[in-house]
NUTOR-304836 format. One record per residue (C-alpha): x, y, z. Coordinates in nm, 4 decimals, always signed. Layout:
<nodes>
(node (X,Y,Z))
...
</nodes>
This chain:
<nodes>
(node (+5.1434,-2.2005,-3.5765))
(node (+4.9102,-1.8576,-3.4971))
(node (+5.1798,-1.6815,-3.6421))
(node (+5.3058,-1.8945,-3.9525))
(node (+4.8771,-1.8505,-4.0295))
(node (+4.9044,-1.4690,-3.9983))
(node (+5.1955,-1.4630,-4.2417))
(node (+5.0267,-1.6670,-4.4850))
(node (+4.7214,-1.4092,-4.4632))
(node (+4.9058,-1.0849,-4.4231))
(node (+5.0914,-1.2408,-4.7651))
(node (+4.7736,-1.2976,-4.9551))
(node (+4.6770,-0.9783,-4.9188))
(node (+5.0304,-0.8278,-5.0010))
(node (+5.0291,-1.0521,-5.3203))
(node (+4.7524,-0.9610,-5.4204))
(node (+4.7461,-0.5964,-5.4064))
(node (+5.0873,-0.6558,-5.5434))
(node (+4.9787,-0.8266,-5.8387))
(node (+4.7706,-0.5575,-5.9149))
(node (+5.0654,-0.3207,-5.9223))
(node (+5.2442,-0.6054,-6.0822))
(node (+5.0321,-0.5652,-6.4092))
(node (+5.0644,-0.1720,-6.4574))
(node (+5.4860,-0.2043,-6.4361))
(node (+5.5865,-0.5921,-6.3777))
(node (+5.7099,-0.7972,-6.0903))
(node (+6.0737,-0.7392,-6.0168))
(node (+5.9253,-0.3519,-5.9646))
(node (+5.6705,-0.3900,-5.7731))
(node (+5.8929,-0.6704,-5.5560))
(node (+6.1886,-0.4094,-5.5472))
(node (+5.9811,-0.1233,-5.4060))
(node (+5.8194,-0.2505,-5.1753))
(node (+6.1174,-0.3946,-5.0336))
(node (+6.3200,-0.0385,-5.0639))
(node (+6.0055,+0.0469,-4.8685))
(node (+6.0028,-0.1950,-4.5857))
(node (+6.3501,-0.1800,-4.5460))
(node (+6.3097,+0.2591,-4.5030))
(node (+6.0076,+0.1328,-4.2092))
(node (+6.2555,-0.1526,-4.0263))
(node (+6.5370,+0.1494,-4.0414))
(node (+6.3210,+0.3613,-3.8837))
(node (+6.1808,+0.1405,-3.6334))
(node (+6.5053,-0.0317,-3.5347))
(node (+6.6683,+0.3544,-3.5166))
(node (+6.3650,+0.4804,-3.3207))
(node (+6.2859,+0.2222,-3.0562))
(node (+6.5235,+0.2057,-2.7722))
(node (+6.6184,-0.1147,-2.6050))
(node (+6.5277,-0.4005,-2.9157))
(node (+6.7308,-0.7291,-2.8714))
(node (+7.0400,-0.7389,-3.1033))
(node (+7.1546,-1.1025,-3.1913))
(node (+7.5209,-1.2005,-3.2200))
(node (+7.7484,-1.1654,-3.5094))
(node (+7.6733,-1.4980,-3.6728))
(node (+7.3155,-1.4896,-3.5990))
(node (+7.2813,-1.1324,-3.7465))
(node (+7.4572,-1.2737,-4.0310))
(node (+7.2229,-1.5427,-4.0534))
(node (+6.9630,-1.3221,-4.1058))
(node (+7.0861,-1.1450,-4.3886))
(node (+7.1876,-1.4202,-4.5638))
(node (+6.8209,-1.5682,-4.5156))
(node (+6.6737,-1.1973,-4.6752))
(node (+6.9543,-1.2522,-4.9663))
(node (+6.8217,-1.6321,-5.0375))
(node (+6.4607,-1.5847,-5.0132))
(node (+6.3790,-1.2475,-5.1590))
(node (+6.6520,-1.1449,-5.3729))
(node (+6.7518,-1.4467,-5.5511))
(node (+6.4166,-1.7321,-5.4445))
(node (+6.1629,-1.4978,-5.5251))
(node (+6.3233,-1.3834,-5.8670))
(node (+6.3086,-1.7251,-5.9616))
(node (+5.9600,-1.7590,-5.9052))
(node (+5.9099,-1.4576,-6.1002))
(node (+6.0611,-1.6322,-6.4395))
(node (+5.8974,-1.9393,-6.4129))
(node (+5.5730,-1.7711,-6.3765))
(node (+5.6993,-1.6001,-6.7541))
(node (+5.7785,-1.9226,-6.8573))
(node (+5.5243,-2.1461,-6.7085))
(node (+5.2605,-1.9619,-6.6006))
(node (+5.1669,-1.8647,-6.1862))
(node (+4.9832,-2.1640,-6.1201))
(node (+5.2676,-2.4406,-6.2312))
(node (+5.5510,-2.2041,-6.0777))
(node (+5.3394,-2.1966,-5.7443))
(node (+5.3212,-2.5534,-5.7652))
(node (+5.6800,-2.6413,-5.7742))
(node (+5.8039,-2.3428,-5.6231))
(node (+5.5576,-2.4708,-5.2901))
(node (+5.6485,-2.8419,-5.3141))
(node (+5.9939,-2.7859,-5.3605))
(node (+6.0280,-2.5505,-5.0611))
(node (+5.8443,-2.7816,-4.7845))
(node (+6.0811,-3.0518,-4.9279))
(node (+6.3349,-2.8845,-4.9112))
(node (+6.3242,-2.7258,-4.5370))
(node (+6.2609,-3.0443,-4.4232))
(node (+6.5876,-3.2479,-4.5263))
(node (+6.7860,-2.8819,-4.4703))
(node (+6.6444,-2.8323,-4.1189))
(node (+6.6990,-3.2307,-4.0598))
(node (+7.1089,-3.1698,-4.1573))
(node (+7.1717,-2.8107,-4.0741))
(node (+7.0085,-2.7981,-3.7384))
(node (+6.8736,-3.1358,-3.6500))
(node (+6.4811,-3.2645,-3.6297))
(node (+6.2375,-3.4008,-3.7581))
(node (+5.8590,-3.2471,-3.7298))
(node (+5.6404,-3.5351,-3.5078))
(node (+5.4010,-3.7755,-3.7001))
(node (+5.0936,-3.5585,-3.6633))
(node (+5.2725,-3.2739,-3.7918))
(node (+5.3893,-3.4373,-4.1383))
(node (+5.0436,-3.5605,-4.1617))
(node (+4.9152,-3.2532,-4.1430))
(node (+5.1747,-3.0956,-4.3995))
(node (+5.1166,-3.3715,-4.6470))
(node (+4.7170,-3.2774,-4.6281))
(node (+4.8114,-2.9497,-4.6939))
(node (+5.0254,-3.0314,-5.0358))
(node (+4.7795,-3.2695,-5.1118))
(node (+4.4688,-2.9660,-5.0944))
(node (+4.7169,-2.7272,-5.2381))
(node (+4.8127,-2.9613,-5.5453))
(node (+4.4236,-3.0191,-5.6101))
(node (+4.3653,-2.7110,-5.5988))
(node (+4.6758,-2.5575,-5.8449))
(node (+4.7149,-2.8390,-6.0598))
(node (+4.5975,-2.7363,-6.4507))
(node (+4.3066,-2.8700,-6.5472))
(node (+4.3732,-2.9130,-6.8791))
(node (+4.6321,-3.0408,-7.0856))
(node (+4.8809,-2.6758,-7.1623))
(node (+5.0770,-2.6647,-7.4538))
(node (+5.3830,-2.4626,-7.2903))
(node (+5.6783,-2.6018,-7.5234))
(node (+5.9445,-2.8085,-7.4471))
(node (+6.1587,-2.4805,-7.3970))
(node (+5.9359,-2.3449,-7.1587))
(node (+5.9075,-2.6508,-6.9223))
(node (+6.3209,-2.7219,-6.9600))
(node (+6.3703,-2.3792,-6.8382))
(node (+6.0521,-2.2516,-6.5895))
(node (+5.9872,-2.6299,-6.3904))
(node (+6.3545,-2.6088,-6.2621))
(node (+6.3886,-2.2317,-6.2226))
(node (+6.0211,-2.2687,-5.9800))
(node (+6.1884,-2.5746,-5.7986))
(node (+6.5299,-2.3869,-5.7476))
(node (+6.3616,-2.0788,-5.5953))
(node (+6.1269,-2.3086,-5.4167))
(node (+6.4546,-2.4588,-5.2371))
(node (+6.5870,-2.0943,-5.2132))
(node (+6.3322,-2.0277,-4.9953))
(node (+6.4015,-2.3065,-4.7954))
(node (+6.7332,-2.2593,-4.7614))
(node (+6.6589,-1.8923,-4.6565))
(node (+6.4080,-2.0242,-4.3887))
(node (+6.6511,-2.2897,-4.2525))
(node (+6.9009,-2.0147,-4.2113))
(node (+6.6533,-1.7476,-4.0242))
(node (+6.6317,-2.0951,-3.8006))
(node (+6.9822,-2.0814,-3.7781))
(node (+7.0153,-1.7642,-3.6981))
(node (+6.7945,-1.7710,-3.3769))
(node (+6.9987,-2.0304,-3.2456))
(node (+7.3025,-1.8944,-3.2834))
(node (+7.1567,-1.5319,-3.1448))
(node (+7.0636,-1.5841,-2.7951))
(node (+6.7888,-1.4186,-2.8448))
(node (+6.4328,-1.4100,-2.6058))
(node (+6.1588,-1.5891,-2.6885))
(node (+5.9758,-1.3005,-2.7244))
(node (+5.8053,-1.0608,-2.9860))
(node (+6.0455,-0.8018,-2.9631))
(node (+6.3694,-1.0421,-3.0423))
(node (+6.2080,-1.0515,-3.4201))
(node (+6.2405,-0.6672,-3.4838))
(node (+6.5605,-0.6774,-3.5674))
(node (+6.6065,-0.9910,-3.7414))
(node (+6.3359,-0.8512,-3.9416))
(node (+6.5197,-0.5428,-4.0448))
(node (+6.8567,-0.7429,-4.1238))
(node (+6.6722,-0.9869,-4.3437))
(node (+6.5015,-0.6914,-4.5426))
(node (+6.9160,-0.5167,-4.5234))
(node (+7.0142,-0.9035,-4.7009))
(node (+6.7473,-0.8973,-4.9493))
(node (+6.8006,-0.5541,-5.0760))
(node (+7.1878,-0.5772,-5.0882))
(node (+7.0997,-0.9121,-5.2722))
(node (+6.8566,-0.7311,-5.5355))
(node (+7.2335,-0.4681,-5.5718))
(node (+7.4906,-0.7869,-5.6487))
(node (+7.2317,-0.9399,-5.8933))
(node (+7.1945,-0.6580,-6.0493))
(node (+6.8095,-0.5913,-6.0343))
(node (+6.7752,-0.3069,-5.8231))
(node (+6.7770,-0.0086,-6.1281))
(node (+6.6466,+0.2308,-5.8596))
(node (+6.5586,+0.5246,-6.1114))
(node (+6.3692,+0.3038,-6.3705))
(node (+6.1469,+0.1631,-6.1012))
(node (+6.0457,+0.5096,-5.9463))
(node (+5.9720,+0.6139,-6.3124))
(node (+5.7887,+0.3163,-6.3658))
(node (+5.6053,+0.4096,-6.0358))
(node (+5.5623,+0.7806,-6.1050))
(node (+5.3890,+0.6912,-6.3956))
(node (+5.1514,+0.5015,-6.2416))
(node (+5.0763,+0.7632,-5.9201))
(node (+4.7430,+0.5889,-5.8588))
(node (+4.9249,+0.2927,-5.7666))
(node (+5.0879,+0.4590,-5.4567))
(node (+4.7980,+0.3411,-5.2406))
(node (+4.8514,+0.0033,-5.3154))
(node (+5.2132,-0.0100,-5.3375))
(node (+5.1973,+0.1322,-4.9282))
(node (+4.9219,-0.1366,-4.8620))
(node (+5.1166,-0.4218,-5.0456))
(node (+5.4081,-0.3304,-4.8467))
(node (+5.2508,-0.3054,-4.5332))
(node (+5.1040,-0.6893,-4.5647))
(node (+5.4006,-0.8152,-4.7392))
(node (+5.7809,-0.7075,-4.6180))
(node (+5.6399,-0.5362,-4.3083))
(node (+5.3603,-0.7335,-4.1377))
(node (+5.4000,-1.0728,-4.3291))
(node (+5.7979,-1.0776,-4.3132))
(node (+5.7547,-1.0010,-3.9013))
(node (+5.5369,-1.2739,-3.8789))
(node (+5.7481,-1.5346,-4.0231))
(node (+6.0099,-1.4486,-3.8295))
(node (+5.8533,-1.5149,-3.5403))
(node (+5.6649,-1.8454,-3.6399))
(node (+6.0404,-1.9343,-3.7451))
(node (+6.1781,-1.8769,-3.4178))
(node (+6.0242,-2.1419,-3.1980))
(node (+5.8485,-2.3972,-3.4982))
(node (+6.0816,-2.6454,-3.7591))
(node (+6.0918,-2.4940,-4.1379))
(node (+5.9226,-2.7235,-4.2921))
(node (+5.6355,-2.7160,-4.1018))
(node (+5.5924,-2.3130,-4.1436))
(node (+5.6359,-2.3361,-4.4854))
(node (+5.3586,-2.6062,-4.5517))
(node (+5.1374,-2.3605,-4.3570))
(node (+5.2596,-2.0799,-4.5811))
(node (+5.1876,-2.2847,-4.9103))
(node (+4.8475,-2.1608,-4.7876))
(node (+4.8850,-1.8654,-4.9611))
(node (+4.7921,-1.9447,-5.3042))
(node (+4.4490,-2.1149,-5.1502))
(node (+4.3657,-1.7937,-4.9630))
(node (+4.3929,-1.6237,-5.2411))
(node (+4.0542,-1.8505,-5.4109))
(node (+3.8298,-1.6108,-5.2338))
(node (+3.9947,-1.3291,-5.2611))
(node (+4.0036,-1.3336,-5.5961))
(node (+3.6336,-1.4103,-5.6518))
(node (+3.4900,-1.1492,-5.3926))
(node (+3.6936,-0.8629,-5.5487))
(node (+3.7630,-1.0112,-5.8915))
(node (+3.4328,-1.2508,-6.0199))
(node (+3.6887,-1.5073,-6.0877))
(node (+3.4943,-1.7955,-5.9791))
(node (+3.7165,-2.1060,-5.8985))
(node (+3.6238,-2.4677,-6.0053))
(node (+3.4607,-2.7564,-5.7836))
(node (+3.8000,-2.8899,-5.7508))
(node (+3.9499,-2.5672,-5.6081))
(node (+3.6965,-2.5826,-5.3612))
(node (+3.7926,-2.9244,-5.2983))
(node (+4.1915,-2.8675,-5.2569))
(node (+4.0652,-2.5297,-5.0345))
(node (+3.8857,-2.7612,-4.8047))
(node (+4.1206,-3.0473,-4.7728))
(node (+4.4120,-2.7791,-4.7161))
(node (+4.2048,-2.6475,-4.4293))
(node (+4.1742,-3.0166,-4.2809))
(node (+4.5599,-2.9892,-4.2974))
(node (+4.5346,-2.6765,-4.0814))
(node (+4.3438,-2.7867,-3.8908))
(node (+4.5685,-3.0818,-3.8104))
(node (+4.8795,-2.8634,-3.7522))
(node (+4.7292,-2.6339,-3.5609))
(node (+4.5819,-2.9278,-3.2734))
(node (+4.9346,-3.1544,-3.2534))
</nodes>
């Protein structure tokens, strides 16, 4: 769980400083470079450090089928239902959806269930993360909005379960060792799926984004440190929590992400949250705290 913790942290930070870039071009740019650029680090790293495990055909395949479901085609999804819906209902169903949905995929793809004091810990977190997302007031979003942005978050939500099921996958059909090291590489395939997946959907228009970017040449310090907690530190991570710990169970710890944010956001921001964001931070953490001592 140490590691499914760190992703969820190294991620807050990456979406964060991403947002920020976010507003001065828009998402699918800010998501597509820093990408570009994590996949240019993983190139490097896999070209430059002798003697990294290489899983098997179908494993390696695995992997890049993973990067192609979660960041290429999961995470777009997210991105139009926060257009349509707003980031705090597309979290909401994009996060239920994907703990759901890791848990019946793992259960048929692979086989398991996580124990009893692991699903109570994952339904604690939900339950903290709903309290804390849910709207707290009635929003007048428009029949068109909800018909098209509640499906689109639950579809990438179960994208990204799909994607995690298959990392899952991957390992066991890699032979890989149970060790640091045997993530590098899966890693740097998953970022090679996700960007080939960004090509065949067509939203990798390379030149407009480095205008975009260029325009903005302030941003560059952000864009390195976005990519550095996101793709590079956070994707490493959750590679490694997914080698040895069920789906479902690192993606309840990743639905995190959204609460970690709470602080962040007032410290650097002033955006105080509400009683009952307090309240869905501190059940969340009982939920944590659960996972991390069965």
């Amino acid at each position: 769980m140490f590691f499914a913790l760190l992703t969820a942290i190294f991620w807050t930070g990456g979406s964060y400083s991403g947002s920020k870039v976010a507003r001065k071009t828009d998402g699918p740019t800010a998501n597509g470079v820093r990408l570009l650029l994590s996949l240019l680090f993983w190139t490097a790293v896999v070209g430059l450090v002798p003697g990294l495990p290489w899983p098997l055909l179908y494993g390696g395949c695995c992997f890049m089928i993973a990067g192609f479901f979660h960041q290429a085609l999961g995470d777009n999804c997210l991105y139009i239902s926060y257009q349509k819906i707003g980031p705090r209902m597309g979290i909401l169903f994009c996060m239920t959806s994907s703990v759901l949905g890791a848990l019946l995929l793992e259960r048929f793809i692979i086989g398991g269930w996580p124990s009893l004091g692991q699903m109570l810990g994952m339904t604690t977190i939900l339950l903290g993360a709903t309290l804390a997302l849910a709207p707290q007031e009635r929003l007048d979003l428009g029949r068109e909005a909800l018909k098209i942005g509640v499906p689109v978050a639950i579809l990438g939500g179960l994208l990204q379960a799909l994607g995690a099921v298959t990392a899952r996958w991957g390992y066991s059909l890699s032979e890989l060792p149970n060790a640091l090291e045997a993530s590098v590489v899966p890693t740097f395939l998953r970022g090679v799926g996700s960007v080939v997946g960004l090509l065949l959907i067509g939203r990798f228009p390379l030149g407009k984004w480095l205008k975009k970017v260029a325009k903005e040449g302030r941003l560059a310090p952000l864009i390195i440190f976005s990519t550095l907690m996101g793709p590079i530190l956070g994707v490493f991570c959750y590679q490694v929590a997914l080698q040895s710990h069920n789906s479902a169970v690192v993606q309840s710890v990743i639905c995190t992400l959204p609460l970690l944010m709470v602080p962040v956001t007032w410290i650097f921001e002033g955006d105080r949250p509400s009683g009952r964001s307090f309240l869905g931070v501190l059940v969340a953490v009982g939920g944590m705290a659960i996972l991390l001592n069965v």
